[in-house]
C-alpha positions in Angstrom: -26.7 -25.4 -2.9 -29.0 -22.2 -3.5 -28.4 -19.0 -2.2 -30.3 -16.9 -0.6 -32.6 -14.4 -3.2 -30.7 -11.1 -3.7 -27.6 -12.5 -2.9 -24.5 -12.3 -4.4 -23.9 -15.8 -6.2 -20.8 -17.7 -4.7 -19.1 -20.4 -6.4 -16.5 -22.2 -5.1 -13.5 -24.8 -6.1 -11.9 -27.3 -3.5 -8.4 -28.7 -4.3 -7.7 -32.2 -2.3 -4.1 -32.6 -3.4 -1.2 -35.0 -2.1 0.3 -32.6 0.6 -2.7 -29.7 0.9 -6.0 -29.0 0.7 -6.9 -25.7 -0.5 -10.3 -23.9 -1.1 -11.5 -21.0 -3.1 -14.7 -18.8 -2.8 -15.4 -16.2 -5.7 -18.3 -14.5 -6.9 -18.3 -13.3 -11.0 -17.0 -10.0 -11.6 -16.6 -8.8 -15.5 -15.1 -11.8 -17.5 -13.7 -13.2 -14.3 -14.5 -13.4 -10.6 -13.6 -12.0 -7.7 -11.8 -14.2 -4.9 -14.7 -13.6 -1.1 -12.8 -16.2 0.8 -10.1 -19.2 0.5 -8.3 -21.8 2.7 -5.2 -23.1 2.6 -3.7 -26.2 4.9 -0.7 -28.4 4.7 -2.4 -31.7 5.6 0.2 -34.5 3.9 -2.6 -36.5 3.0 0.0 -38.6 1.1 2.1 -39.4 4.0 3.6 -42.8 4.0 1.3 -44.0 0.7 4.5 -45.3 -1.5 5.3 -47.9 1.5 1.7 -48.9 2.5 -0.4 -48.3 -0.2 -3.2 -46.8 1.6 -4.0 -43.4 3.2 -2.7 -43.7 6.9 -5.1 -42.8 10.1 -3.3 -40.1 11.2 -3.2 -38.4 7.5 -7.1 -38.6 6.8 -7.9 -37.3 10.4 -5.6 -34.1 9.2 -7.6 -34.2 6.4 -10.8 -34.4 7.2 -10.2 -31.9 9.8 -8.9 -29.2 7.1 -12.3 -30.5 5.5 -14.3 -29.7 8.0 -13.4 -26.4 8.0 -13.8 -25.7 4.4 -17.4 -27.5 4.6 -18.3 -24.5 7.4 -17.0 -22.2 4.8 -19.3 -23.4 2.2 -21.9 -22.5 4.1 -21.6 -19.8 5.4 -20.8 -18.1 1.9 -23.9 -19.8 0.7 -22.2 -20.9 -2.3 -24.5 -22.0 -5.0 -22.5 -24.1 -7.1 -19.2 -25.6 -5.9 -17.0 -28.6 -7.3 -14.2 -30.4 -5.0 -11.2 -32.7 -6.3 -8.9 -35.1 -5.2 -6.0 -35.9 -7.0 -2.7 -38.4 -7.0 -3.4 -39.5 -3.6 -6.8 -40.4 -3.9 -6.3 -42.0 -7.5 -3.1 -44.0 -5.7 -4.6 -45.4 -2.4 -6.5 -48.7 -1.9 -8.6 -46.9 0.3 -9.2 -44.3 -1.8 -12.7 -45.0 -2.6 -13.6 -45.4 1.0 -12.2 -42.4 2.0 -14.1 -40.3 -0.6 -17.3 -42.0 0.8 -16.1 -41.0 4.6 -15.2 -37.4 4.0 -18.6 -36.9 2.6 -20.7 -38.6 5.6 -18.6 -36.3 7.9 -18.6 -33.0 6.1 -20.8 -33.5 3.3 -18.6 -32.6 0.7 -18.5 -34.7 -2.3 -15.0 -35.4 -3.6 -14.5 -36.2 -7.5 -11.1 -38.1 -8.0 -9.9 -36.9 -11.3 -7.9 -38.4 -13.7 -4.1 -36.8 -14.2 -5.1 -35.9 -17.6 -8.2 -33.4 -16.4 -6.3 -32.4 -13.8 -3.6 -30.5 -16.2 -6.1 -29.4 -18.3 -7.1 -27.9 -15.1 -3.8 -26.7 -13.8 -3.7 -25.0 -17.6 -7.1 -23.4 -17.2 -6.0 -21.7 -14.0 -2.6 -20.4 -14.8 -2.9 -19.6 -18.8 -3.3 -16.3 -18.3 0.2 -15.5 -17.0 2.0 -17.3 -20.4 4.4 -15.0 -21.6 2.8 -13.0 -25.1 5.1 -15.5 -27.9 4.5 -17.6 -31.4 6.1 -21.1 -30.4 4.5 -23.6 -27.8 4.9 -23.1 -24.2 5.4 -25.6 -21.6 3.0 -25.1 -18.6 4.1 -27.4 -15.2 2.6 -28.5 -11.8 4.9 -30.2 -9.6 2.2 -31.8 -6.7 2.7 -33.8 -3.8 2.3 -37.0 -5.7 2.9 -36.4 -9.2 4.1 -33.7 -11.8 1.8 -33.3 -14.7 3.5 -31.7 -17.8 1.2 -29.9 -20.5 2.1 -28.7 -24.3 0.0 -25.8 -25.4 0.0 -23.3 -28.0 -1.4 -20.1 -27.1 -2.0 -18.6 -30.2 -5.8 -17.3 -31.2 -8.7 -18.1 -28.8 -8.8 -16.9 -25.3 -7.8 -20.6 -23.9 -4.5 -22.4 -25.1 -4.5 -25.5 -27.1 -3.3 -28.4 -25.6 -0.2 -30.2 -27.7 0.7 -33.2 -25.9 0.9 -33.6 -21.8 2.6 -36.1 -19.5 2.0 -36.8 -15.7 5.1 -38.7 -13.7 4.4 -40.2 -10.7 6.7 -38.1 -8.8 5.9 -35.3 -6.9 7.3 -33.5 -3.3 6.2 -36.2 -1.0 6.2 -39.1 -3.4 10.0 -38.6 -4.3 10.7 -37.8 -0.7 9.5 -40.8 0.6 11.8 -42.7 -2.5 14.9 -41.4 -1.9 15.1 -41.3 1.6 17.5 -38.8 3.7 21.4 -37.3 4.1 23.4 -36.1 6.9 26.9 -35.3 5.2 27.3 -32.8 1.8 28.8 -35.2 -0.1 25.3 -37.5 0.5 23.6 -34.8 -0.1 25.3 -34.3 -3.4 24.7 -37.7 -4.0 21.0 -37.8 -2.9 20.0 -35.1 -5.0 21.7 -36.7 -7.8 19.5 -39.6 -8.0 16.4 -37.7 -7.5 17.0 -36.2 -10.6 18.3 -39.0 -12.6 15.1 -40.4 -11.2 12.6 -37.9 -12.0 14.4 -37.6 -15.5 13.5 -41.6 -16.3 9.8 -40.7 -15.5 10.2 -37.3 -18.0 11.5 -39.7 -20.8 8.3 -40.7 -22.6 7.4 -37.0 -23.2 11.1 -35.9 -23.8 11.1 -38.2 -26.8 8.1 -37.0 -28.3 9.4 -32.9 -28.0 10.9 -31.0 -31.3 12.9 -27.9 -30.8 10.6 -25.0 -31.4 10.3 -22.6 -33.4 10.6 -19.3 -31.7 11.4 -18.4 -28.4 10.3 -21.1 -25.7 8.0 -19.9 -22.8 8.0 -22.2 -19.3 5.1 -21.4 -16.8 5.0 -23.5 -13.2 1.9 -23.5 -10.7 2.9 -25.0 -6.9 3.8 -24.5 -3.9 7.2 -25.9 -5.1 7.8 -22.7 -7.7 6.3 -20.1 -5.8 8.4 -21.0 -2.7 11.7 -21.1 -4.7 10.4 -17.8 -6.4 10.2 -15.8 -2.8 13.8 -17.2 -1.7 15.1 -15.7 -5.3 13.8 -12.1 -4.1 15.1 -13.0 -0.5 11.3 -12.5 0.8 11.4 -12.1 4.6 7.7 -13.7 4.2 5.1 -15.1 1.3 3.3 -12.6 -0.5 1.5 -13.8 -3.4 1.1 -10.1 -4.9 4.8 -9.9 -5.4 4.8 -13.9 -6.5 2.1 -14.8 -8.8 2.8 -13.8 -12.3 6.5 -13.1 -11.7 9.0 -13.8 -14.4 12.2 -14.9 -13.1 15.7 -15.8 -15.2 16.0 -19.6 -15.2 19.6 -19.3 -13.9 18.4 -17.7 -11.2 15.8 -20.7 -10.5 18.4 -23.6 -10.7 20.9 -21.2 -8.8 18.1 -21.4 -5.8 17.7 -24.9 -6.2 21.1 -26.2 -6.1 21.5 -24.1 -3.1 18.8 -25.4 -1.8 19.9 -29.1 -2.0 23.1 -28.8 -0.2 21.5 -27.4 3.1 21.1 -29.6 6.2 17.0 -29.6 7.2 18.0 -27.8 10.0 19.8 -25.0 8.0 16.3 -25.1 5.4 14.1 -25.1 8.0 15.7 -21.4 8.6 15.4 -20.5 5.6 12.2 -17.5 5.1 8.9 -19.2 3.2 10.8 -22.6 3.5 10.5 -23.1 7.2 9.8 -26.5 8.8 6.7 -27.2 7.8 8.7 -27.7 4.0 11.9 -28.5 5.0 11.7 -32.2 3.9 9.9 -31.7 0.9 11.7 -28.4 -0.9 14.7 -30.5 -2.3 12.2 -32.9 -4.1 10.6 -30.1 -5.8 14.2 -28.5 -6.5 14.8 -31.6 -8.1 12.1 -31.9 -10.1 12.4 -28.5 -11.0 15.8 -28.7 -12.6 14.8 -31.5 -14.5 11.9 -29.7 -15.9 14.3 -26.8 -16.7 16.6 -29.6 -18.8 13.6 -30.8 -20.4 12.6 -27.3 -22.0 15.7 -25.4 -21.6 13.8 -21.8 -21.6 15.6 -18.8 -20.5 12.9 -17.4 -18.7 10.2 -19.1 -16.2 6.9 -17.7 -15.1 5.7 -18.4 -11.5 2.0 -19.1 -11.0 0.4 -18.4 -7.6 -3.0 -20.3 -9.4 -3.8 -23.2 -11.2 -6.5 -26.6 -10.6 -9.1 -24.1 -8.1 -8.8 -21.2 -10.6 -9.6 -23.7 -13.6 -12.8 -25.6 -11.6 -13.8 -21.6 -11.1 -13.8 -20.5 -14.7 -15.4 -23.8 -15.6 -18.4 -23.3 -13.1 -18.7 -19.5 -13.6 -18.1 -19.0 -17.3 -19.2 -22.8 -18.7 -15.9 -22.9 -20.4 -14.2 -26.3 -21.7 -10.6 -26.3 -22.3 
């Protein structure tokens, strides 16, 4: 795509994940760049994969729809230089493939199905920035729709982290929804929850094993919808606002505090909840889950929320030819 002479140049980075499908328009500014335009649309793209094996009807019309309007997007930013992923889903489903080759013959945007390895070094790329200053490793997180990818790095020297070791388990909000199924009572509740951790914690075990204690101080940074959601319930937000979010530092207390809260409510009594609502009713107690079992993993005091992450890294890839 070329834009127009004199122009601005616009680059953009598309994010096809599990449950959403987000977008980001920037143009360079200084050694970053400069968000002109973004998307953002819960399209469960993931729905019903763990029983079928495919992507459902009803889940790639949603899709293609929030598609759609990201391909108008494109355009009319005139965006020169643009890269769109798909992730766990995509990688998952036996129609996949022919999905990919659909969304491009409607919308004419070219998906790339990454691997889970490129898409942490991705997450990483995006979110580095917010690491808390320290000497030891940090652990940087991304709890998806379909699967949680954990990275290693150490952030000393260089303007991009080094990458240690990294994990992805094939459990994310919708994926270990879908698994464990539903309560009605507390005490199933209790119970429920229970087993998505011990469950989530099996899948964590290959990269448990292979962690030391530290030296120093351990850092812990997430990146999704899952920590920045549980982040504006800690301040009691009355809506989202990624100003106060992204880049906050919250007491890790505090987080599982939230979270076991979280997993004794009814959906209805969730569904009331400010930035939960209904449209993440069903999914928040996975991602409490998962979270907890992170915060077991790499017991740091402290955890930094990310409002960034997979579009931030494609975007300082394409504007700044960086490699992490």
């Amino acid at each position: 795509m070329r834009g127009r002479p004199g122009e601005a140049r616009h680059y953009a980075a598309l994010d096809l994940g599990t449950n959403n499908c987000r977008l980001l328009i920037a143009r360079p500014q200084g050694a970053g760049f400069a968000v002109v335009d973004a998307f953002s649309r819960i399209v469960r793209l993931g729905e019903g994969l763990a029983t079928s094996g495919k992507l459902s009807d009803a889940a790639i019309e949603r899709t293609i729809a929030a598609l759609r309007i990201c391909a108008e997007k494109l355009k009319r930013r005139h965006v020169i230089l643009a890269r769109s992923v798909a992730t766990e889903a995509c990688r998952q489903a036996s129609n996949g493939s022919a999905f990919i080759e659909r969304v491009y013959r409607e919308t004419g945007i070219a998906l790339d199905i990454i691997t889970a390895e490129e898409e942490a070094r991705l997450a990483v790329l995006g979110c580095h920035a917010l690491l808390e200053p320290g000497d030891g490793p940090a652990l940087v997180f991304d709890i998806g729709g379909g699967s949680t990818e954990l990275v290693l790095v150490d952030s000393r020297g260089g303007d991009v982290p080094r990458i240690l070791d990294w994990h992805s388990a094939p459990w994310g909000v919708v994926s270990l929804t879908e698994a464990s199924g539903s309560a009605e009572t507390a005490e199933d509740r209790a119970a429920l929850y229970a087993s998505m951790r011990a469950r989530v914690a099996e899948s964590f075990a290959p990269f448990a094993s292979r962690l030391r204690t530290p030296r120093g101080t351990r850092r812990l940074l997430g990146t999704s919808g899952t920590v920045t959601t549980l982040a504006s319930v800690h301040l009691g937000l009355a809506a989202y606002d990624r100003s106060v979010v992204d880049g906050l530092i919250v007491p890790a207390p505090a987080m599982r505090e939230v979270s076991q809260r979280i997993s004794g409510m009814s959906m209805a009594e969730r569904s009331q909840v400010p930035c939960i609502g209904s449209e993440r009713a069903d999914l928040v107690v996975a991602g409490c889950a998962i979270l907890e079992t992170i915060l077991d993993l790499w017991p740091a005091e402290r955890l930094g929320i990310a409002d960034r992450g997979i579009r931030e890294g494609i975007l300082r890839r394409l504007i700044n030819g960086r490699i992490l």
